[in-house]
RONUBA-231170 format. One record per atom (N, C-alpha, C, O): residue number from 1; x, y, z; residue in three letters; atom name. Coordinates in Angstrom, 2 decimals. Each point is the difference from the previous one (the first is absolute). Last residue first. Example, Ala and Ser with C-alpha at 12.3 -4.5 7.8 and 13.67 -1.06 7.14 Angstrom:
REM RONUBA-231170
+-----+---------+---------+---------+------+------+
! seq !      c1 !      c2 !      c3 ! type ! atom !
+-----+---------+---------+---------+------+------+
!   2 !   12.85 !   -2.25 !    7.08 !  SER !    N !
!   2 !    0.82 !    1.19 !    0.06 !  SER !   CA !
!   2 !   -0.77 !    1.09 !    0.73 !  SER !    C !
!   2 !    0.51 !    1.11 !    0.17 !  SER !    O !
!   1 !   -0.22 !   -6.83 !   -0.24 !  ALA !    N !
!   1 !   -0.89 !    1.19 !    0.00 !  ALA !   CA !
!   1 !    0.90 !    1.20 !    0.00 !  ALA !    C !
!   1 !    1.04 !   -0.02 !    0.66 !  ALA !    O !
+-----+---------+---------+---------+------+------+
This chain:
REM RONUBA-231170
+-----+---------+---------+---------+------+------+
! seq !      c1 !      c2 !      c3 ! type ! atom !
+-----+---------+---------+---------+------+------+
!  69 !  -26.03 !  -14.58 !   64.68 !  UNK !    N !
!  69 !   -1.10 !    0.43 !   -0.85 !  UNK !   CA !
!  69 !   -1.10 !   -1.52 !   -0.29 !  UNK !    C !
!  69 !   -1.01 !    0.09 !   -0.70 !  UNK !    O !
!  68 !    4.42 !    2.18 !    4.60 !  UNK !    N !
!  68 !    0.11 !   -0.70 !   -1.07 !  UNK !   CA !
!  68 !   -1.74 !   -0.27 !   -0.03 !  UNK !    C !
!  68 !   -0.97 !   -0.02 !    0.77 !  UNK !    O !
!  67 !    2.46 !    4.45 !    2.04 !  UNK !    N !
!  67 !   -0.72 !   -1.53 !   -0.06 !  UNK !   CA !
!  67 !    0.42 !   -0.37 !   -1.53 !  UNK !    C !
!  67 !   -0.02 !    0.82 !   -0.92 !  UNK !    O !
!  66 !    3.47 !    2.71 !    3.23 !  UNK !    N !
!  66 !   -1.67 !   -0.39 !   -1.45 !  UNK !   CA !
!  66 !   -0.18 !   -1.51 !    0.26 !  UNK !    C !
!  66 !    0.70 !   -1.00 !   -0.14 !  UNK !    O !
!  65 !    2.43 !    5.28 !    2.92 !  UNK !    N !
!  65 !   -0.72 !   -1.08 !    0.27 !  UNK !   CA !
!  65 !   -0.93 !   -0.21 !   -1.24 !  UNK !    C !
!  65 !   -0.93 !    0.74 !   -0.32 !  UNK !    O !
!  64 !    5.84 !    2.07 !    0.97 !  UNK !    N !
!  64 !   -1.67 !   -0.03 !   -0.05 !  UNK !   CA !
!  64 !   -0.15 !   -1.54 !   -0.29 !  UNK !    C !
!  64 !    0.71 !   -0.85 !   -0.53 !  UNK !    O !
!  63 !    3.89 !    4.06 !    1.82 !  UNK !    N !
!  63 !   -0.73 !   -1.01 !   -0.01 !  UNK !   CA !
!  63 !   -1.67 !    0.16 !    0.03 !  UNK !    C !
!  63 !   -0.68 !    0.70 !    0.76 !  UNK !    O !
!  62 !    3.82 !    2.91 !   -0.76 !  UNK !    N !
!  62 !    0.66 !   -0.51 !   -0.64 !  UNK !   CA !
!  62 !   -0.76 !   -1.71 !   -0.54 !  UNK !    C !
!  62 !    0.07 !   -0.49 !   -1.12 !  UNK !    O !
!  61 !   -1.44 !    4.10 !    3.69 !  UNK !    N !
!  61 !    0.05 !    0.97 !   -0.90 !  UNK !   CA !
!  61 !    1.08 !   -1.29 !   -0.93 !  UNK !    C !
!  61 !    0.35 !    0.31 !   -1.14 !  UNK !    O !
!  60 !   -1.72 !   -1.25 !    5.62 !  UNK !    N !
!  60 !   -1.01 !   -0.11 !   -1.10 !  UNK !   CA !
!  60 !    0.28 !    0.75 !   -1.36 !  UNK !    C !
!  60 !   -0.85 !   -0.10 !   -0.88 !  UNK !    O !
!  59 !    4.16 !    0.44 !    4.57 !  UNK !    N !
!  59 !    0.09 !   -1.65 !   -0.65 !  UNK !   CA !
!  59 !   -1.53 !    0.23 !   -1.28 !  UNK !    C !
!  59 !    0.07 !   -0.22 !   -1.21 !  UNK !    O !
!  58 !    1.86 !    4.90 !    2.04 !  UNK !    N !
!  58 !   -0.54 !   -0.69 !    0.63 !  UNK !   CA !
!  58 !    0.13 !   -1.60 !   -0.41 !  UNK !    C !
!  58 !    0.17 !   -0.27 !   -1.19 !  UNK !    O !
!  57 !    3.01 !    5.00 !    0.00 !  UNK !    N !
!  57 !   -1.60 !   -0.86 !   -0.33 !  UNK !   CA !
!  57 !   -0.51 !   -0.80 !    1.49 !  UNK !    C !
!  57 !    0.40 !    0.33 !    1.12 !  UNK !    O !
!  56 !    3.89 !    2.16 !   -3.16 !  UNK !    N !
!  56 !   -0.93 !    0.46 !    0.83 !  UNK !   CA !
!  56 !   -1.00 !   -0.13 !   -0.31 !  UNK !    C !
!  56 !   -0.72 !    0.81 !   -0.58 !  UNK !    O !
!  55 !    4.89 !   -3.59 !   -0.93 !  UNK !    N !
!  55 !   -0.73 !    1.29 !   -0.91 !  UNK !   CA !
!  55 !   -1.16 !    0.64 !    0.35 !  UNK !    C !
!  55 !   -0.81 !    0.20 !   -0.90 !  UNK !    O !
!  54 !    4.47 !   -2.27 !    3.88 !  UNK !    N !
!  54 !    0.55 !    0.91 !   -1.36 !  UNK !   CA !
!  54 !   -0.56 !    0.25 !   -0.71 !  UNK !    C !
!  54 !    0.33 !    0.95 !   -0.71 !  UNK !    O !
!  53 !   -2.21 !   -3.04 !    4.20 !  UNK !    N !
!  53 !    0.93 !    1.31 !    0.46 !  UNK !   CA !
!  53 !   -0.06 !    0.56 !   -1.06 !  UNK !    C !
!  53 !   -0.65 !    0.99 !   -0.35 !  UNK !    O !
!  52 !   -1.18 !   -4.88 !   -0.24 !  UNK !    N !
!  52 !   -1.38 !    1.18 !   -0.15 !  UNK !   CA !
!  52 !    1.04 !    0.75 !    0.71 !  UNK !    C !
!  52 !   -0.52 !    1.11 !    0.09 !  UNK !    O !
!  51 !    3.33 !   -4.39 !   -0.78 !  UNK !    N !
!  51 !   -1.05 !    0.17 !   -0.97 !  UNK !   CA !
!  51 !   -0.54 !    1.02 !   -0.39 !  UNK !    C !
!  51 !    0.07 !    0.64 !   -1.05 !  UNK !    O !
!  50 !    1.82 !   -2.74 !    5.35 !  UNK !    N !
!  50 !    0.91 !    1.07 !   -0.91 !  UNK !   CA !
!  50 !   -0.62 !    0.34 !   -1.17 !  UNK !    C !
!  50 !    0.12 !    1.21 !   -0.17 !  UNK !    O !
!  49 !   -2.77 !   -4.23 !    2.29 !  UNK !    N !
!  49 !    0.22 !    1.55 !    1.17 !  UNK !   CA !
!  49 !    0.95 !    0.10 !   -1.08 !  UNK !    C !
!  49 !   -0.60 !    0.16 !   -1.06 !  UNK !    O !
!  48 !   -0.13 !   -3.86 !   -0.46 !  UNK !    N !
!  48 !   -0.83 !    0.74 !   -0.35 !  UNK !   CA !
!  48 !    0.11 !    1.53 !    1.06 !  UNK !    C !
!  48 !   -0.30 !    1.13 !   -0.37 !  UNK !    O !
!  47 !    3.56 !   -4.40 !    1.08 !  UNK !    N !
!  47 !    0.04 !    0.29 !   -1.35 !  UNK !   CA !
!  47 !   -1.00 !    1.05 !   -0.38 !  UNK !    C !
!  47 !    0.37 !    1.05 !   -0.50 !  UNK !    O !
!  46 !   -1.22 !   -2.68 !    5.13 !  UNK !    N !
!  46 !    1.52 !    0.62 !   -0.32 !  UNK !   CA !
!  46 !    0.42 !    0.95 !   -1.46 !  UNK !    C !
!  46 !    0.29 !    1.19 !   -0.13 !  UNK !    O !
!  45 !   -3.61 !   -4.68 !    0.63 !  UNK !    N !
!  45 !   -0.34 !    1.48 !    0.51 !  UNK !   CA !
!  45 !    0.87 !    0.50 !    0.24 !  UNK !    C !
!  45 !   -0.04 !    1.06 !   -0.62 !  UNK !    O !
!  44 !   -0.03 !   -4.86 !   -2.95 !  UNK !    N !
!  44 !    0.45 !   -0.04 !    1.76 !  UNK !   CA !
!  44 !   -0.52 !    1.29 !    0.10 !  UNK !    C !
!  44 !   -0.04 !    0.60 !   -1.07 !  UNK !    O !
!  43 !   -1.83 !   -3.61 !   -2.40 !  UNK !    N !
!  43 !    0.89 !    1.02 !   -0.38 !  UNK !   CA !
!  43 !    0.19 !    0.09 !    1.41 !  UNK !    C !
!  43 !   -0.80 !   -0.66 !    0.67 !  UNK !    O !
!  42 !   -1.13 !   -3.22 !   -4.15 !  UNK !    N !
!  42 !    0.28 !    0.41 !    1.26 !  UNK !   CA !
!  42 !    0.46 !    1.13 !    0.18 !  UNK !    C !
!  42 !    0.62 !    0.26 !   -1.03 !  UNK !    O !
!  41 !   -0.75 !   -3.34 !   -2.62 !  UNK !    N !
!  41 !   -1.10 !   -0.50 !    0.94 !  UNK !   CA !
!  41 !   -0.12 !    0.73 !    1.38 !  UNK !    C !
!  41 !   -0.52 !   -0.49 !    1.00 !  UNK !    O !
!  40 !    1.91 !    2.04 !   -6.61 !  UNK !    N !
!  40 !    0.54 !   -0.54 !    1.56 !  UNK !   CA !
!  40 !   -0.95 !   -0.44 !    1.10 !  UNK !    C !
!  40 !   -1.06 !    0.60 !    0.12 !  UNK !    O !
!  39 !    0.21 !    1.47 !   -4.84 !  UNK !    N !
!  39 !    0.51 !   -1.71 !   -0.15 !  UNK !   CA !
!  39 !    1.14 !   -0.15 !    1.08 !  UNK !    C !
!  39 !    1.03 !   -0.66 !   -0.14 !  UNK !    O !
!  38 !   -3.02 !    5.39 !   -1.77 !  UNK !    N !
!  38 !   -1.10 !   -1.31 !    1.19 !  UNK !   CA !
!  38 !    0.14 !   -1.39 !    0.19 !  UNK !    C !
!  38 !   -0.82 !   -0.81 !    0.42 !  UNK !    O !
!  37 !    3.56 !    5.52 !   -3.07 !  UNK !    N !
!  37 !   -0.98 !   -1.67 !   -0.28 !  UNK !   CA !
!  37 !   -0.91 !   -0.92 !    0.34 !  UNK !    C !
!  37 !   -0.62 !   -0.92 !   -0.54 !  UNK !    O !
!  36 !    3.42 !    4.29 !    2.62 !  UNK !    N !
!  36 !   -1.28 !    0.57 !   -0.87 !  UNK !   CA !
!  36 !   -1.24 !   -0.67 !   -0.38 !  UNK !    C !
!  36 !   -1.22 !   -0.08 !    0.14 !  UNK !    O !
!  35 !    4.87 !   -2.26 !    2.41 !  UNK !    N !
!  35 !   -0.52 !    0.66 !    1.10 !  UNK !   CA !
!  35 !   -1.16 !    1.29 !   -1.18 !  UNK !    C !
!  35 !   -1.12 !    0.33 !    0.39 !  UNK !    O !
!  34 !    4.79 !   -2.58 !   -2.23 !  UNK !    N !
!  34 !   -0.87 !   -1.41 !    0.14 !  UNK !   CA !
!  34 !   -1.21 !    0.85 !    0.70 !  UNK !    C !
!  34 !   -1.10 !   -0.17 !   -0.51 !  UNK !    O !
!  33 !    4.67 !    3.95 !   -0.61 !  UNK !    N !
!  33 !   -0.75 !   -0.87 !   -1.22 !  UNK !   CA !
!  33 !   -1.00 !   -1.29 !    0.32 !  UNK !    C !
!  33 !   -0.99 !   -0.12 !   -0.72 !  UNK !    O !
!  32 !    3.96 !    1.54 !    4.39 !  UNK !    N !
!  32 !   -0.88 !    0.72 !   -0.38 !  UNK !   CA !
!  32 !   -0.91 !   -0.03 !   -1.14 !  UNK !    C !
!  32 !   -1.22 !   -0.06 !    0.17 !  UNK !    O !
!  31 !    4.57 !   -2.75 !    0.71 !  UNK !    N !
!  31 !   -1.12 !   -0.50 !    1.22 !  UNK !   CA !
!  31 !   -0.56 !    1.17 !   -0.63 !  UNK !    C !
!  31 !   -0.83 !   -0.37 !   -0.83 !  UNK !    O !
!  30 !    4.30 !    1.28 !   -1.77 !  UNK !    N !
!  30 !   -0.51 !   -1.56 !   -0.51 !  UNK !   CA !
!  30 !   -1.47 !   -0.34 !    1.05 !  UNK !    C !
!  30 !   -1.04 !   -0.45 !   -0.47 !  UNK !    O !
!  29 !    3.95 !    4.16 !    1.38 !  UNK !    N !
!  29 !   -0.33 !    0.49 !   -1.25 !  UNK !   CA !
!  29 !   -1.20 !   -1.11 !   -0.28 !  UNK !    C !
!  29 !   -1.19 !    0.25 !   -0.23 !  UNK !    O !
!  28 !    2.95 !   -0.50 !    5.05 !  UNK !    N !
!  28 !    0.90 !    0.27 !   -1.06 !  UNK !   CA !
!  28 !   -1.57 !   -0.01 !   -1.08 !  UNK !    C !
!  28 !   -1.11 !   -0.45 !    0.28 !  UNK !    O !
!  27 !    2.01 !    2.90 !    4.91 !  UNK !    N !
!  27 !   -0.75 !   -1.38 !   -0.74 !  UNK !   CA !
!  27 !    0.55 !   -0.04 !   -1.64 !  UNK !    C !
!  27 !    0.39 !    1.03 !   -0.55 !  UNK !    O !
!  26 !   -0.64 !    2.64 !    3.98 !  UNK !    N !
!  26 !    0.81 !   -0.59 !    0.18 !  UNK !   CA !
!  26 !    0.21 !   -1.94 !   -0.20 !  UNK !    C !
!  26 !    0.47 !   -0.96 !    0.61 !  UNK !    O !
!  25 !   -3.26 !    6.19 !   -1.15 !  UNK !    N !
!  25 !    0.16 !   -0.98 !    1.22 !  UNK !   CA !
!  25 !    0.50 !   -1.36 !   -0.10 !  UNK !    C !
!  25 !   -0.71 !   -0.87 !    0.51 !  UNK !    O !
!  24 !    2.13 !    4.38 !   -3.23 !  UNK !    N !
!  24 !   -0.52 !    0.48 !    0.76 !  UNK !   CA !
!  24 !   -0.38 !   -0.73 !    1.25 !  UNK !    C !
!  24 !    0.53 !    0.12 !    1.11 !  UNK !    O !
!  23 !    0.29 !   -1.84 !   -5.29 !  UNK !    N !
!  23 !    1.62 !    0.61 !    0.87 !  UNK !   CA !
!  23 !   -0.37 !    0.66 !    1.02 !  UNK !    C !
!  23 !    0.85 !    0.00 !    0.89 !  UNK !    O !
!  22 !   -4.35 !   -1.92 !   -3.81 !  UNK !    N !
!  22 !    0.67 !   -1.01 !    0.57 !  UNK !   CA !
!  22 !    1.10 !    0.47 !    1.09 !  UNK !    C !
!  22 !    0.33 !   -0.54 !    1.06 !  UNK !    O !
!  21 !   -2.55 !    4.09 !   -3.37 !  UNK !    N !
!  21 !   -1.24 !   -0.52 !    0.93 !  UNK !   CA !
!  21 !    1.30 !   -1.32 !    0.90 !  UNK !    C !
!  21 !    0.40 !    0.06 !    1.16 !  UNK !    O !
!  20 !    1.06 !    2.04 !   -5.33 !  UNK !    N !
!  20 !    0.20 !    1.05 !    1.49 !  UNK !   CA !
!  20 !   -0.94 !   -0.61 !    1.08 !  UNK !    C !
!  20 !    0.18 !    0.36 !    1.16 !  UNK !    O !
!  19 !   -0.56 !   -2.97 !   -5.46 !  UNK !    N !
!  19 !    1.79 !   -0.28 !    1.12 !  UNK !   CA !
!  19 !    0.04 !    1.52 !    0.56 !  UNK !    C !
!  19 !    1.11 !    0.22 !    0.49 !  UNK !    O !
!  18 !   -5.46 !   -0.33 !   -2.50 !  UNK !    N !
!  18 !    0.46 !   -1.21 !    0.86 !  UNK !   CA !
!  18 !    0.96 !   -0.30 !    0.65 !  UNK !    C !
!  18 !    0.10 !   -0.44 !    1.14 !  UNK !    O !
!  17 !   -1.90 !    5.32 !   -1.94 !  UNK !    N !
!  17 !    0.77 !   -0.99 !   -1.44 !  UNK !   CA !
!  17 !   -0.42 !   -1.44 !    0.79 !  UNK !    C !
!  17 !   -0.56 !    0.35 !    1.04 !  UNK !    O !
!  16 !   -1.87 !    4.26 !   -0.51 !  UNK !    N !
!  16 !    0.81 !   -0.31 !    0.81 !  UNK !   CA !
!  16 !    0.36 !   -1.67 !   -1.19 !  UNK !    C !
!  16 !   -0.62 !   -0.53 !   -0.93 !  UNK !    O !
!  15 !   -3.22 !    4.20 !    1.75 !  UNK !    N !
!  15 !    1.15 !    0.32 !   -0.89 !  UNK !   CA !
!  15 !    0.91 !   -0.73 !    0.03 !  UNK !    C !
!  15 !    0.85 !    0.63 !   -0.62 !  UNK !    O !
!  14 !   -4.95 !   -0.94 !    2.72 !  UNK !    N !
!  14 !    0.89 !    0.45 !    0.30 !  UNK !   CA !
!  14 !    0.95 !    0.64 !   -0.32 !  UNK !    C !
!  14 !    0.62 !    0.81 !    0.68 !  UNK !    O !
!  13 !   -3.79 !   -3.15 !   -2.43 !  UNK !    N !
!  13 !   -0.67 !    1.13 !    0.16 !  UNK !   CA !
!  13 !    1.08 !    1.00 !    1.04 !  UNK !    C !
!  13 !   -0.07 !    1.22 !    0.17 !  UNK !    O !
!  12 !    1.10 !   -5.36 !   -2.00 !  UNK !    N !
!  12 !   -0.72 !    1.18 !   -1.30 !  UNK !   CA !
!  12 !   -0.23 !    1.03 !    0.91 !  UNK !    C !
!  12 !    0.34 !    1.14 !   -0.32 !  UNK !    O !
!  11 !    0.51 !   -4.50 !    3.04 !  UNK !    N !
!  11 !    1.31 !    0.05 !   -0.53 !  UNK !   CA !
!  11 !   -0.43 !    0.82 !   -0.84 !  UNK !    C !
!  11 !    0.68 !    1.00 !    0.25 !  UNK !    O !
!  10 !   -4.25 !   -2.73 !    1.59 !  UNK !    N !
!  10 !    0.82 !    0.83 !    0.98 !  UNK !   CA !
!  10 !    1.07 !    0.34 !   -1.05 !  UNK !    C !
!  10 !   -0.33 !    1.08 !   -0.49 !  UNK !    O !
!   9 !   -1.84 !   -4.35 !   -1.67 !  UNK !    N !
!   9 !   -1.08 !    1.60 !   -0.01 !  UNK !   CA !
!   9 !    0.76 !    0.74 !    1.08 !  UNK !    C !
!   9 !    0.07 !    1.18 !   -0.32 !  UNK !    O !
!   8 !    1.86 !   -5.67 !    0.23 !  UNK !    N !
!   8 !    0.56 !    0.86 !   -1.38 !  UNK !   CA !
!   8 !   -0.95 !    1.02 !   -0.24 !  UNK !    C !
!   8 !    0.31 !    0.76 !   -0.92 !  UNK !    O !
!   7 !   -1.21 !   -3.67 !    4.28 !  UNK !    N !
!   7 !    1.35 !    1.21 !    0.66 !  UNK !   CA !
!   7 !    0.12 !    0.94 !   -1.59 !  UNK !    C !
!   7 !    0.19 !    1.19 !   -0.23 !  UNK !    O !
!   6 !   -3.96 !   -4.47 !    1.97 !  UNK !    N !
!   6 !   -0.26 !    1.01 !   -0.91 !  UNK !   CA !
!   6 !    1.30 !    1.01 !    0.42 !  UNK !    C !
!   6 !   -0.05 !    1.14 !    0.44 !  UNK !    O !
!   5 !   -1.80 !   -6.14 !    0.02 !  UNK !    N !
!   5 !    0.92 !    0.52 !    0.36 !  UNK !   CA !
!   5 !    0.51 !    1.28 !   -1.20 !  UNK !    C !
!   5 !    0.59 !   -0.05 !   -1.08 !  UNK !    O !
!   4 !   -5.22 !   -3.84 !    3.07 !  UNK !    N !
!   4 !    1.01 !    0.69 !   -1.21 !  UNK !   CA !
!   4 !    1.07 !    1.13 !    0.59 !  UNK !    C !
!   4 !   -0.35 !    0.59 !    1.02 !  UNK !    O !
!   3 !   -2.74 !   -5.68 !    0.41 !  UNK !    N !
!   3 !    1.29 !    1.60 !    0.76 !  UNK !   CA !
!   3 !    0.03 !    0.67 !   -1.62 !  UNK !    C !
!   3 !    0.32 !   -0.62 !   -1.02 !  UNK !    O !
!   2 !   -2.35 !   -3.99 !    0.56 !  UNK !    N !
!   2 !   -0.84 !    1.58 !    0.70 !  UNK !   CA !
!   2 !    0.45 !    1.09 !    0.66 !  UNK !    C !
!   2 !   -0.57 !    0.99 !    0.47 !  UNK !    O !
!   1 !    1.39 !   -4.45 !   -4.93 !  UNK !    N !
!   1 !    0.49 !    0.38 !    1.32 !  UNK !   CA !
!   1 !   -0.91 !    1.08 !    0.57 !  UNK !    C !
!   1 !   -0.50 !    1.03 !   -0.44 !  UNK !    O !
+-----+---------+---------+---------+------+------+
């Protein structure tokens, strides 16, 4: 895959658990886990705006670009 989805380096560095991240912006435990994982085809900006609210980042601070190899 060429998205990588770097929430679980926000979440460390944050301090911050997953189910305070999920309850926070308002998504269950399970989409959040697929959404680390990188095994969703999609994320709404909506979702991702609450995201970088609750852990004061940026979308790039969460998504990176790698040419497949």
């Amino acid at each position: 895959m060429a998205i990588i989805v770097n929430l679980d380096v926000m979440l460390a560095k944050r301090k911050m658990r997953s189910k305070e991240l999920a309850e926070t912006v308002g998504i269950t435990e399970a989409n959040l886990s697929l959404l680390k994982s990188g095994k969703v085809k999609g994320v709404r900006f909506a979702t991702l705006e609450r995201i970088c609210d609750a852990l004061d980042c940026q979308p790039g601070d969460l998504l990176e670009f790698r040419p497949d190899a």
